[in-house]
C-alpha positions as a Markdown table, in Angstrom:
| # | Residue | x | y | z |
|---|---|---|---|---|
| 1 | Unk | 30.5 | -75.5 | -46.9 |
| 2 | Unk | 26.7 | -76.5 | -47.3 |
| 3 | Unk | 26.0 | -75.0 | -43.7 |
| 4 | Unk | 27.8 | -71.9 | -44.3 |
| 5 | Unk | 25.5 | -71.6 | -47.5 |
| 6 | Unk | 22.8 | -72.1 | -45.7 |
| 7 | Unk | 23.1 | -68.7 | -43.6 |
| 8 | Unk | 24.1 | -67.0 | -46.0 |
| 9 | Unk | 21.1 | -64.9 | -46.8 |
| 10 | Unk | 22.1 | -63.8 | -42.6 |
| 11 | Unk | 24.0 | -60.7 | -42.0 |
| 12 | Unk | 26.7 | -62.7 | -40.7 |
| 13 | Unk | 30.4 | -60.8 | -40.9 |
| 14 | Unk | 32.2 | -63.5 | -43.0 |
| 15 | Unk | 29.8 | -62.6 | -46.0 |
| 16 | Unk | 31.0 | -59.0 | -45.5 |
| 17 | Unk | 33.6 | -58.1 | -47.9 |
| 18 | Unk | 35.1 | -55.2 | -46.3 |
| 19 | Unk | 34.8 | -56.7 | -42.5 |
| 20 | Unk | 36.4 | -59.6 | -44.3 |
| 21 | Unk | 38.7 | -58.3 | -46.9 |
| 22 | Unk | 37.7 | -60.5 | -49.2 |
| 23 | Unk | 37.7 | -58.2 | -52.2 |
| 24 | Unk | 40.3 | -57.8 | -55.3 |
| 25 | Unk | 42.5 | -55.3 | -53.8 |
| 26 | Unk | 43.4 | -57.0 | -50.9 |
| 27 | Unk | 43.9 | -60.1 | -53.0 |
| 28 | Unk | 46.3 | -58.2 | -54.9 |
| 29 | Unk | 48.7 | -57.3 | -51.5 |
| 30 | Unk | 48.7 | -60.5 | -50.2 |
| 31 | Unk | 49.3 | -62.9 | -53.1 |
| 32 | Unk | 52.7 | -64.5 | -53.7 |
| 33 | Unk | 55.6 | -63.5 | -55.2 |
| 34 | Unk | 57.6 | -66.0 | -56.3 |
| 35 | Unk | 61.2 | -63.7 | -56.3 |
| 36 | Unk | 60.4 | -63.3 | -52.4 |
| 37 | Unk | 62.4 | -64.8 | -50.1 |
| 38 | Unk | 59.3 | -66.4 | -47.7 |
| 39 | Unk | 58.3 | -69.2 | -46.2 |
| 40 | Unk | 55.6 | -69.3 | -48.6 |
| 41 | Unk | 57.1 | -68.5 | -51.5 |
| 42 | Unk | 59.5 | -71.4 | -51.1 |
| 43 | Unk | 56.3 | -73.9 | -51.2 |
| 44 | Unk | 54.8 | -73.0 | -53.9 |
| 45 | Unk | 58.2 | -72.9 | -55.9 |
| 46 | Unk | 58.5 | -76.4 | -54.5 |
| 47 | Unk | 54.7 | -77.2 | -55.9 |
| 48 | Unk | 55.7 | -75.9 | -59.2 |
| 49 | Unk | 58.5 | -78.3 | -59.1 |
| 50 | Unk | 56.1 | -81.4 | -58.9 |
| 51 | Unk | 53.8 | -80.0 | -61.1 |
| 52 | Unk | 56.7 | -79.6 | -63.7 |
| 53 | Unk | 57.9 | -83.3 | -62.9 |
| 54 | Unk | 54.2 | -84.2 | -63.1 |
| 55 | Unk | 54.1 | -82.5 | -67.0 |
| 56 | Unk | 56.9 | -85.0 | -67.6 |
| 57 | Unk | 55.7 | -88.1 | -66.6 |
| 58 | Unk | 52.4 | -87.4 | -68.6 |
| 59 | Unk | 54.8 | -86.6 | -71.5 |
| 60 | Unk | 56.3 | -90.2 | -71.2 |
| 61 | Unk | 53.1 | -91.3 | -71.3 |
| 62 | Unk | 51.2 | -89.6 | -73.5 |
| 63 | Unk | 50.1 | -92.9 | -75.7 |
| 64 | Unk | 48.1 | -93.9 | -72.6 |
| 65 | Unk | 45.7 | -90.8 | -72.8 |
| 66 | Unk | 45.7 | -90.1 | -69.2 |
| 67 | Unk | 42.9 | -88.0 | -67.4 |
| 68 | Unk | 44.5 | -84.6 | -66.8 |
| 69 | Unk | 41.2 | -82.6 | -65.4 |
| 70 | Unk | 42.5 | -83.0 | -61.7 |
| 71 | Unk | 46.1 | -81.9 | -62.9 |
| 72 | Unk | 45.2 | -78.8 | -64.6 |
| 73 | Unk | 42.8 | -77.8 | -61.4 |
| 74 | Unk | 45.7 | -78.6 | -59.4 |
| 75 | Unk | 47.7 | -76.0 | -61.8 |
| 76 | Unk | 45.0 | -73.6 | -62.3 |
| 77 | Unk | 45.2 | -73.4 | -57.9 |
| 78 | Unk | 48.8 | -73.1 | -57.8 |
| 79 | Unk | 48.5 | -70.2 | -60.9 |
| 80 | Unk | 46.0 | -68.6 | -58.2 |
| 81 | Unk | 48.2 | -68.2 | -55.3 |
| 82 | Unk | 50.5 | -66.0 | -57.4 |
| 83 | Unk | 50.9 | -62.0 | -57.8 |
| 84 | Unk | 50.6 | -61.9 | -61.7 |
| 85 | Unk | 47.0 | -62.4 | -61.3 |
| 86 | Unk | 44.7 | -60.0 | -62.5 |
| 87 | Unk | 42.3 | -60.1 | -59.5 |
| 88 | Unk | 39.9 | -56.7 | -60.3 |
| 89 | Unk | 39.2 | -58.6 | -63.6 |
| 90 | Unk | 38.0 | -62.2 | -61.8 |
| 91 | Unk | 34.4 | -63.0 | -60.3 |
| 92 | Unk | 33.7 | -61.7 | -56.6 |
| 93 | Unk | 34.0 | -65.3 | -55.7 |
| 94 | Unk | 37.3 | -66.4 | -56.5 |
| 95 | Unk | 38.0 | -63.2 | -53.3 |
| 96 | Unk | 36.3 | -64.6 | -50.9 |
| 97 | Unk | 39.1 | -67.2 | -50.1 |
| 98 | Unk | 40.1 | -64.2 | -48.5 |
| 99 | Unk | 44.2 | -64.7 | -48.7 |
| 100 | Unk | 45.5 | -66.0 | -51.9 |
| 101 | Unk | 47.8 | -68.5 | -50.4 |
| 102 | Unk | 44.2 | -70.8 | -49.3 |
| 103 | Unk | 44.3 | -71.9 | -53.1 |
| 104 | Unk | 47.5 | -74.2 | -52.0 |
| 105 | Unk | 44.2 | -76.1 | -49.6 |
| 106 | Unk | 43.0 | -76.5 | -53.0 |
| 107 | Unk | 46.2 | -77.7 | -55.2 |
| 108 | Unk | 46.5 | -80.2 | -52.0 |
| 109 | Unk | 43.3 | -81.8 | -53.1 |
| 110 | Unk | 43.4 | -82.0 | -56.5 |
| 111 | Unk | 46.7 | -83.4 | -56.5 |
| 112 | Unk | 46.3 | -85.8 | -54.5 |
| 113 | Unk | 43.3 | -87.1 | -56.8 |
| 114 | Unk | 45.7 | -86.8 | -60.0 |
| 115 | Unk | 48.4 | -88.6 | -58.3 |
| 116 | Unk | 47.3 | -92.1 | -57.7 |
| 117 | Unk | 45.7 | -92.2 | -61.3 |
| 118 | Unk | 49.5 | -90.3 | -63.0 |
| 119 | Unk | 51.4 | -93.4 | -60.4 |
| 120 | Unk | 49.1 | -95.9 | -61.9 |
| 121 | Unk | 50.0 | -95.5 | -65.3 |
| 122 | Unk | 53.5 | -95.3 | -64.6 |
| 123 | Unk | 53.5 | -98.5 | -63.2 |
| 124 | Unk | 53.8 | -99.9 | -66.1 |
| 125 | Unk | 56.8 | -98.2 | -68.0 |
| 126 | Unk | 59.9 | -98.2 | -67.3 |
| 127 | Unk | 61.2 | -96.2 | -64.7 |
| 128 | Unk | 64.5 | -95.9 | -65.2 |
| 129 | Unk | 64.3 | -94.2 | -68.7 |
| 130 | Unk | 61.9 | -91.5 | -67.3 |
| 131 | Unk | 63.9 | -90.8 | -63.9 |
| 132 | Unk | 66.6 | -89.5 | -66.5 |
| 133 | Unk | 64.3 | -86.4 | -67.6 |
| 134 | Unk | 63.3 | -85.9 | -63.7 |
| 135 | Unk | 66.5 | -86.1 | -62.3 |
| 136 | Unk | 68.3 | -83.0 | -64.4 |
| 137 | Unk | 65.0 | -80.8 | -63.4 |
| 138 | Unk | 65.5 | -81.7 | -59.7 |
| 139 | Unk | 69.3 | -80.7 | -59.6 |
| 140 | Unk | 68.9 | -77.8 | -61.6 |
| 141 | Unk | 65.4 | -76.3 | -59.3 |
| 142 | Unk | 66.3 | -77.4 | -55.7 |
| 143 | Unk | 69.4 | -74.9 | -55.0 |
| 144 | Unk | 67.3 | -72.1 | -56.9 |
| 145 | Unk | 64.5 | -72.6 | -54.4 |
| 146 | Unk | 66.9 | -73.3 | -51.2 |
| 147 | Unk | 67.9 | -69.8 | -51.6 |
| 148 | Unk | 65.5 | -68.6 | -50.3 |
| 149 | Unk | 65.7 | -70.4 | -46.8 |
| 150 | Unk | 68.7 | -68.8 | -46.0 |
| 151 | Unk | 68.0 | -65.1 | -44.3 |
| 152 | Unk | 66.6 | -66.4 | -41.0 |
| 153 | Unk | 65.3 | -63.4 | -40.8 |
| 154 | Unk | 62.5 | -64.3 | -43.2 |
| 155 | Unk | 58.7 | -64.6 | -41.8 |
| 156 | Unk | 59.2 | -63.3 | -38.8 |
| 157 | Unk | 56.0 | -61.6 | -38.5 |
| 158 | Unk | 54.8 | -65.6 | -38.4 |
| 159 | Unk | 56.9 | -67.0 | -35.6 |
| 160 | Unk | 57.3 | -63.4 | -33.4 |
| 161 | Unk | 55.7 | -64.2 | -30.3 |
| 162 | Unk | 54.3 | -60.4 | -29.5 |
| 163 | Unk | 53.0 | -59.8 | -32.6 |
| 164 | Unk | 50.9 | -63.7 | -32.2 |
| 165 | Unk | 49.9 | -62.5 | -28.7 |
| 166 | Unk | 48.9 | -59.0 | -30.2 |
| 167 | Unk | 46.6 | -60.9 | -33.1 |
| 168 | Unk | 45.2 | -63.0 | -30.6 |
| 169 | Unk | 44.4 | -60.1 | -28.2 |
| 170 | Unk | 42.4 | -58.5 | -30.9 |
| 171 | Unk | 40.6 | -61.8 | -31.3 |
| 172 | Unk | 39.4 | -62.5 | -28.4 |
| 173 | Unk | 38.4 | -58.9 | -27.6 |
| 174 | Unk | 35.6 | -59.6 | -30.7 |
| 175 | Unk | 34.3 | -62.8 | -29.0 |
| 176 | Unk | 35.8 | -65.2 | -31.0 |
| 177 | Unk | 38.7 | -66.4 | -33.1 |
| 178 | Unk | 38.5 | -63.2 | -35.5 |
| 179 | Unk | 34.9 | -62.6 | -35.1 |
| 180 | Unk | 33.9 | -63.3 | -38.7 |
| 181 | Unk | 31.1 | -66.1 | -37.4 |
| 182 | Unk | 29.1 | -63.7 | -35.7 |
| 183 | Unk | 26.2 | -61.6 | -37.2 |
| 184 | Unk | 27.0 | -57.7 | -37.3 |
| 185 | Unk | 24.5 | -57.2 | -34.6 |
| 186 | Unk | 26.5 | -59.4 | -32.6 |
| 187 | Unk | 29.9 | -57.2 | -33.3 |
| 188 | Unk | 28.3 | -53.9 | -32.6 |
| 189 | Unk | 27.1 | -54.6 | -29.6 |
| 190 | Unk | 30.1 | -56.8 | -28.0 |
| 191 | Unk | 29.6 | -55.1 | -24.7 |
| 192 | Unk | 26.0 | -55.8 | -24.1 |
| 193 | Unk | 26.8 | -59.0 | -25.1 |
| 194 | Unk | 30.2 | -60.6 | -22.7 |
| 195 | Unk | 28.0 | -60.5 | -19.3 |
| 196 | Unk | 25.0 | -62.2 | -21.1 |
| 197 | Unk | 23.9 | -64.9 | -18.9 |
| 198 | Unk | 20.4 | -65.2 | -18.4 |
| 199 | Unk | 16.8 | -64.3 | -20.8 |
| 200 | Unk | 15.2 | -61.4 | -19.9 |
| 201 | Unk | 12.3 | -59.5 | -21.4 |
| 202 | Unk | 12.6 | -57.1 | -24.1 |
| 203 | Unk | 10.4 | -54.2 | -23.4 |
| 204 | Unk | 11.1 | -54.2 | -19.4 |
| 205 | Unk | 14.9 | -55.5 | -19.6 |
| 206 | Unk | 13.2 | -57.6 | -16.4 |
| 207 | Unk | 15.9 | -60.7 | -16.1 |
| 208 | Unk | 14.5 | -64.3 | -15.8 |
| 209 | Unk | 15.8 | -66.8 | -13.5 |
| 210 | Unk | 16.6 | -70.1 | -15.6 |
| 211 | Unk | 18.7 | -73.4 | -15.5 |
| 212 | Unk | 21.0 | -73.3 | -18.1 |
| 213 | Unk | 23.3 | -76.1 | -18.7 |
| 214 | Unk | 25.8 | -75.8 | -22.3 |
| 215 | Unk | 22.8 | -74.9 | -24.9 |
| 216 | Unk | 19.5 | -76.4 | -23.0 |
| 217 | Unk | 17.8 | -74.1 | -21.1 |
| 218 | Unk | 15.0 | -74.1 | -18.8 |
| 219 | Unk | 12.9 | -70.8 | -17.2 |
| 220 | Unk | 9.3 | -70.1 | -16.5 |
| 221 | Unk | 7.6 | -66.8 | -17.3 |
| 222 | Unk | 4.4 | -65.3 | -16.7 |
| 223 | Unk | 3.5 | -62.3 | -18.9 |
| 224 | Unk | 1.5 | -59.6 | -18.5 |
| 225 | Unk | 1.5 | -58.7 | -22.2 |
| 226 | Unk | 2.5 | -59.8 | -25.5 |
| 227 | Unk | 6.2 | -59.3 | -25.7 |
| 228 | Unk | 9.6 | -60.6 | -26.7 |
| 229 | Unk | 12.2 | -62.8 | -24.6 |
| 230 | Unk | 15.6 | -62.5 | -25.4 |
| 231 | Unk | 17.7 | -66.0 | -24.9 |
| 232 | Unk | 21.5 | -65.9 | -24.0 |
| 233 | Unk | 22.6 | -67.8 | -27.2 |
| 234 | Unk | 24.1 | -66.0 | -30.4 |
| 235 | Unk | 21.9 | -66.0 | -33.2 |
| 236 | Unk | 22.7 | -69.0 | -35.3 |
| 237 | Unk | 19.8 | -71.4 | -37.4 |
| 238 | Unk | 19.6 | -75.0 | -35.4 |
| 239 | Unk | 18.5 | -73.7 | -32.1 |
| 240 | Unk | 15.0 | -75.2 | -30.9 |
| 241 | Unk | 12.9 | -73.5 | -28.9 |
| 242 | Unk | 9.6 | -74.7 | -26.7 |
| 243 | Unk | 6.9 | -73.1 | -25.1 |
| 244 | Unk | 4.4 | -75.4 | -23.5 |
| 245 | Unk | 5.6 | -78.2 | -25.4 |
| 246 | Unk | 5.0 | -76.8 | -28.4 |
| 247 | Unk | 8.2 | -75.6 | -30.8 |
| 248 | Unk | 7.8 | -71.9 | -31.6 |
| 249 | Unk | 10.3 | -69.4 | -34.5 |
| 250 | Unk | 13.3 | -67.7 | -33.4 |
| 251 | Unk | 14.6 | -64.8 | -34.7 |
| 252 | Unk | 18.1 | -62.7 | -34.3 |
| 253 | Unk | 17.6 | -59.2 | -32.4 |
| 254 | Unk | 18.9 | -56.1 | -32.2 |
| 255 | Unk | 21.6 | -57.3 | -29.9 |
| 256 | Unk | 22.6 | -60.4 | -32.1 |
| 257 | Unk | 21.1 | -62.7 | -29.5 |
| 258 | Unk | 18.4 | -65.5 | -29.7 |
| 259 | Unk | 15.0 | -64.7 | -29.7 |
| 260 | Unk | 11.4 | -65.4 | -29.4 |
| 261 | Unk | 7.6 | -63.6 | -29.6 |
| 262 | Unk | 5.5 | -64.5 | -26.8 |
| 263 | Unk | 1.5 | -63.8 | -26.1 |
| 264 | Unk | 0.5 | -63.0 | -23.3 |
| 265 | Unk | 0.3 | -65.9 | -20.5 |
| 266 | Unk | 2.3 | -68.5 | -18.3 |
| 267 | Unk | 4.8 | -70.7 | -20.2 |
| 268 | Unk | 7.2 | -73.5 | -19.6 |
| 269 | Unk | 10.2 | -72.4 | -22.0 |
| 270 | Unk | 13.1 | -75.2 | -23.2 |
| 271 | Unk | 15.8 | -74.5 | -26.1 |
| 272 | Unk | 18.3 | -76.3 | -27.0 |
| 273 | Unk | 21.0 | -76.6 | -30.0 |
| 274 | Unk | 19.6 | -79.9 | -32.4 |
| 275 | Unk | 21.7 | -78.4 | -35.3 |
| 276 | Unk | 20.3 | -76.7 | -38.8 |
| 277 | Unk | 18.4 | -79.4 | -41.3 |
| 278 | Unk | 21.7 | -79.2 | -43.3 |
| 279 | Unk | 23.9 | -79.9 | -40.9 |
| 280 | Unk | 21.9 | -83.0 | -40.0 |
| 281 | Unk | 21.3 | -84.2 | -43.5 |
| 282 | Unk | 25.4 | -83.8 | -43.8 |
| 283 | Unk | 25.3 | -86.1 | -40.6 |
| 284 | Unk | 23.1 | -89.1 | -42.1 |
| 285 | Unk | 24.9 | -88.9 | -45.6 |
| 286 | Unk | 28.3 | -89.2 | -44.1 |
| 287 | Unk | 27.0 | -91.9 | -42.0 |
| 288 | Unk | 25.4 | -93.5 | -44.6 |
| 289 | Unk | 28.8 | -93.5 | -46.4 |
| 290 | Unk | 30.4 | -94.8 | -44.3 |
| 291 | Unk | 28.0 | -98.0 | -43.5 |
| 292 | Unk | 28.7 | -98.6 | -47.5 |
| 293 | Unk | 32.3 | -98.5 | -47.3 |
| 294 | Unk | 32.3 | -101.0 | -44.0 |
| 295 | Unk | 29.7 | -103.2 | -46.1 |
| 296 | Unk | 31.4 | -103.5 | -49.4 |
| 297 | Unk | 34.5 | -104.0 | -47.7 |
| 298 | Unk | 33.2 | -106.8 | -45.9 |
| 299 | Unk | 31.6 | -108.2 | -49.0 |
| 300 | Unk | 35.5 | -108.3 | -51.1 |
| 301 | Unk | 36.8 | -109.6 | -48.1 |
| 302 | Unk | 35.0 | -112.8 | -48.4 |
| 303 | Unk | 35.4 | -112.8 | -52.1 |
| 304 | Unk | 39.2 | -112.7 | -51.4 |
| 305 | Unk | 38.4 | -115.5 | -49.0 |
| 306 | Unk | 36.3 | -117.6 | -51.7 |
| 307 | Unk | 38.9 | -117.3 | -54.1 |
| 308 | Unk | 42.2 | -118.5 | -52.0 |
| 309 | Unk | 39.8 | -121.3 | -50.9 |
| 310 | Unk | 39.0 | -122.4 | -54.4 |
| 311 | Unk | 42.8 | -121.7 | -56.0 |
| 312 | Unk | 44.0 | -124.1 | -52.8 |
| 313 | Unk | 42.0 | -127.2 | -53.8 |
């Protein structure tokens, strides 16, 4: 997520609303209907189900006070997926999920942080009483929801294998999965871009001879005049570039590609991907995480040891 912000002030496709149908109306078609008979459907009536058992349990134990933040968010993201929304009245935001049914990604997660707290306080009742009020629920739901996985017939959009083959066609005729991660320059010029192997100058269109292995490359140029080298990468923040040693700005062009201002003179060129400072920072926190988790686990590990020592003697 925090990369994705970071280009976000780019002209990249996936911030396009249109490109992306990411706005209200399309939100509308394409949420759920819970009376449908789809594959769908059928798991989010089964979500409501444990959500509904869920209300129970914190019922039976209401004198406890449980935390119910992560339970209503998991509600409010189940409440999302659904048709009865009023989508041209919600923020641009809540859109650019860009299907309806991506709000189950986020019932997923806050359930399973409302879980483990809702188990831990059931722990200590007694189960048998509150398995009475689940049970009826259960009975009474499951054959109204199994209804709807009996016309084989449903889905079959999803599982058809010409209309996959179809989808994917379209993909990879846009240069990647759906296209969304490249900059509109990029789209628009899709043709200029599939033979792209080599830099080449700007003004001349003059092609430069260069070792290029994954995302290093390696060329030298001589110019005549000040002028600008286009680089066969896609534009994307992260890339390094250096002329003589000495790291120099990129910029996207016309075309959507990687590029760089020169003076005029000789130059030793190098780029390579490092990654964008946000990406990097992600890197070192998630390291830095984990060296935490490793060292306090170590560190209750020999407290477990110390006490089994000491209760033995």
């Amino acid at each position: 997520l925090l990369p994705l912000m970071e280009v976000s002030k780019s002209d990249y496709m996936i911030f396009d609303s249109v490109y992306m149908r990411t706005n209200s109306i399309n939100m509308m078609k394409r949420a759920i209907n819970l009376f449908d008979n789809t594959i769908l459907s059928n798991i989010v009536k089964y979500s409501f189900l444990l959500v509904i058992i869920m209300f129970i349990c914190y019922v039976f134990i209401k004198k406890e006070h449980p935390d119910l933040s992560f339970y209503l968010l998991a509600v409010l993201s189940l409440i999302l997926t659904l048709n009865i929304i009023p989508w041209n009245y919600l923020p641009s935001i809540f859109s650019s999920v860009q299907f309806p049914w991506r709000y189950l990604s986020f019932f997923c997660f806050f359930l399973a942080l409302s879980l483990p707290l809702l188990l831990n306080h059931l722990l200590t009742f007694n189960l048998k009483k509150l398995l009475i009020f689940i049970l009826p629920v259960v009975f009474i739901a499951v054959p109204f929801i199994n209804m709807g996985l009996s016309n084989k017939g449903v889905d079959n959009n999803l599982i058809n294998y010409n209309n996959i083959k179809k989808r994917n066609d379209i993909a990879r005729s846009n240069g990647t999965a759906s296209a969304e991660y490249l900059t509109r320059n990029a789209i628009y010029n899709y043709d200029y871009l599939k033979d792209y192997t080599h830099p080449h100058i700007l003004s001349t269109n003059e092609v430069i001879t260069a070792n290029k292995k994954g995302t290093h490359l390696f060329f030298n140029i001589t110019l005549s005049k000040d002028d600008i080298i286009e680089l066969p990468f896609l534009y994307y923040p992260g890339y390094i570039v250096k002329a003589n040693k000495q790291k120099i700005s990129t910029f996207e062009t016309e075309n959507g590609l990687l590029g760089i201002k020169l003076e005029k003179g000789s130059y030793d060129i190098q780029t390579y991907y490092r990654g964008s400072n946000i990406m990097l920072i992600s890197y070192m926190v998630t390291f830095i995480t984990f060296l935490i988790f490793v060292i306090l686990m170590i560190r209750q590990n020999r407290k477990n040891k110390n006490k089994f020592v000491s209760s033995s003697r």
